[in-house]
N, C-alpha and C positions, 0 to 999 in steps of 0.2 A: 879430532883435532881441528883447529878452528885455523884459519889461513892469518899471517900477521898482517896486525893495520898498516897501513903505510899512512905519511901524516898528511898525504893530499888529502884523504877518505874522513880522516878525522875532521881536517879543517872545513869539511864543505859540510859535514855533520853538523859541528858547532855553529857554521854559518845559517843552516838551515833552521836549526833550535833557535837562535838567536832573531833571525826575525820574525817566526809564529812567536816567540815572546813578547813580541814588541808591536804586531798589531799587524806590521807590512805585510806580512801571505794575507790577510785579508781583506787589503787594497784589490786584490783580483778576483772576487766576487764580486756579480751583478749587482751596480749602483740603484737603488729607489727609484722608480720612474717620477720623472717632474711634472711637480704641479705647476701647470700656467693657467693664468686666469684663463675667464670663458673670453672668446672674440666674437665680436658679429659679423655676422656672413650677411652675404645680400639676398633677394627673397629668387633669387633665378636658379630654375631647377635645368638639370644636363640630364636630357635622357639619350640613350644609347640609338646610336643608329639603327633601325630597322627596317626589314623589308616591307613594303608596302600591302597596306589592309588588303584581306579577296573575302570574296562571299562565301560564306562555309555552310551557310544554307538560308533560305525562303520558307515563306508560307505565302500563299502557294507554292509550292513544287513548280518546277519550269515545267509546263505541258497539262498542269493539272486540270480536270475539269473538275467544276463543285456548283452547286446551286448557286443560284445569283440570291443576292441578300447583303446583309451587313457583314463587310469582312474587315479582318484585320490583316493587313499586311506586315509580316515580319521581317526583315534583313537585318542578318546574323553574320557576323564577321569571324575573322580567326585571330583579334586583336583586340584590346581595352580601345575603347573609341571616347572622341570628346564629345561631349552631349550637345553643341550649338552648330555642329556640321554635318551639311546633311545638302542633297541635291535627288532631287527625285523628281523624274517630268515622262511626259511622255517619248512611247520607244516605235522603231516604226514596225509593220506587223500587227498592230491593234490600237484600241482606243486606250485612253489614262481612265483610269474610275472614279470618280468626284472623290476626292479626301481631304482631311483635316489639310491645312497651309502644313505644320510641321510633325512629325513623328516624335516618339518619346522613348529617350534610350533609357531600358530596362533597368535594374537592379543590378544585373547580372555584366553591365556596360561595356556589351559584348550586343544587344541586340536591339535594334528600334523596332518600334510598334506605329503602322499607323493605318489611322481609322478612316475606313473606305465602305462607299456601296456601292453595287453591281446590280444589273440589270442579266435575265436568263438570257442564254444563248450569243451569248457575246464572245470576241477575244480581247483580253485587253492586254496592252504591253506597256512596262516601267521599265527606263533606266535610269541608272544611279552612275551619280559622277560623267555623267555624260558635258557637264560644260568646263571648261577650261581652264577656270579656278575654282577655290573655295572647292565645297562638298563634302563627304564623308573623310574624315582622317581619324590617327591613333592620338594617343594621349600625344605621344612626339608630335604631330601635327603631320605628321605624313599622311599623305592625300592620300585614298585607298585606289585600286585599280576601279576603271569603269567597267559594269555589267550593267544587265538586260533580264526584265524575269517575264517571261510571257504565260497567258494560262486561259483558260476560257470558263465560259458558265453555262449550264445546262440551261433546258427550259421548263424544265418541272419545277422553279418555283418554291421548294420547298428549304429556301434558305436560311440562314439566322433572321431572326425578324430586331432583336435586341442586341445590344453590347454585351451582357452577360451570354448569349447564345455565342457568339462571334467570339469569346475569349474561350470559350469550350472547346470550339471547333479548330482555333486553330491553340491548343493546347497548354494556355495562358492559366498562371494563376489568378489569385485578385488582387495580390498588389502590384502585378503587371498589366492593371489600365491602362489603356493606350490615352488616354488624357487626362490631363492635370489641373486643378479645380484652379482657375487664378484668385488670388489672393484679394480679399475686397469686391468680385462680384458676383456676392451668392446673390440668390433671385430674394427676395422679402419673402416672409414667413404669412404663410394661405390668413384668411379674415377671421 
């Protein structure tokens, strides 16, 4: 036995039939998302606040001793870096080792590369970020902290004599060159 309608139950019935007939229940489903034209933005990128650049490793090793010869010095960061900042001078504790004026950041734009030679039996010391502006930063341009990589060279002599020995030693592929051919001054081609 079925319970009697009462005419509220009817009315909210036909109320209900009558506007899924007519289209209004489907007023309350999700409208189209809008098309708006494209806008142009300006070319300035927000990068996120971040902690500042650290050394997360060298070649040399702080302490290392290794044959004096053609080296590469590496510093590796723990951060994407901008490739035109860069500070690197002498540290106290040892001599600087003759190198290229600038370093060359990696592929990997986490690491620079640069092209030094050493003499046996020496100590030499590098820091980085050591002056007051400018120097190593991230892509944000945050300045990295200042280090110190100090290391010595034996006196046996028996060190890279070449740039391909030097990216061996200190664990370099080949298209991690530490220098960069400039543009327009190759040498002339032999008689």
């Amino acid at each position: 036995m079925t319970a009697p309608r009462t005419p509220s139950v009817v009315k909210t019935a036909a109320l209900v039939v009558g506007l899924w007939s007519c289209g209004l229940a489907a007023a309350t489903a999700p409208a189209p998302p809008l098309k708006l034209p494209p806008t142009d933005v300006s070319g300035i990128t927000i990068s996120p606040v971040t902690a500042a650049p650290k050394v997360a490793a060298t070649f040399p090793t702080a302490g290392q001793a290794l044959a004096g010869g053609v080296l590469i010095v590496t510093i590796t960061f723990d951060q994407k870096m901008t490739p035109d900042g860069f500070d690197v001078t002498p540290a106290a504790g040892g001599e600087a080792p003759p190198c290229l004026k600038r370093p060359r950041l990696l592929d990997d734009e986490k690491t620079f590369a640069l092209l030094c030679t050493t003499d046996g039996g020496k100590t030499y010391a590098l820091a980085f970020n050591a002056g007051s502006k400018g120097g190593f930063a991230n892509v944000g341009e945050r300045r990295a902290e200042p280090g110190t990589l100090t290391f010595t060279t034996t006196k046996d002599g028996g060190g890279p004599r070449s740039i391909a020995e030097a990216m061996k030693q200190a664990s370099l592929k080949t298209f991690d060159v530490p220098i960069e051919e400039t543009p327009g001054l190759r040498a002339p081609p032999a008689p």
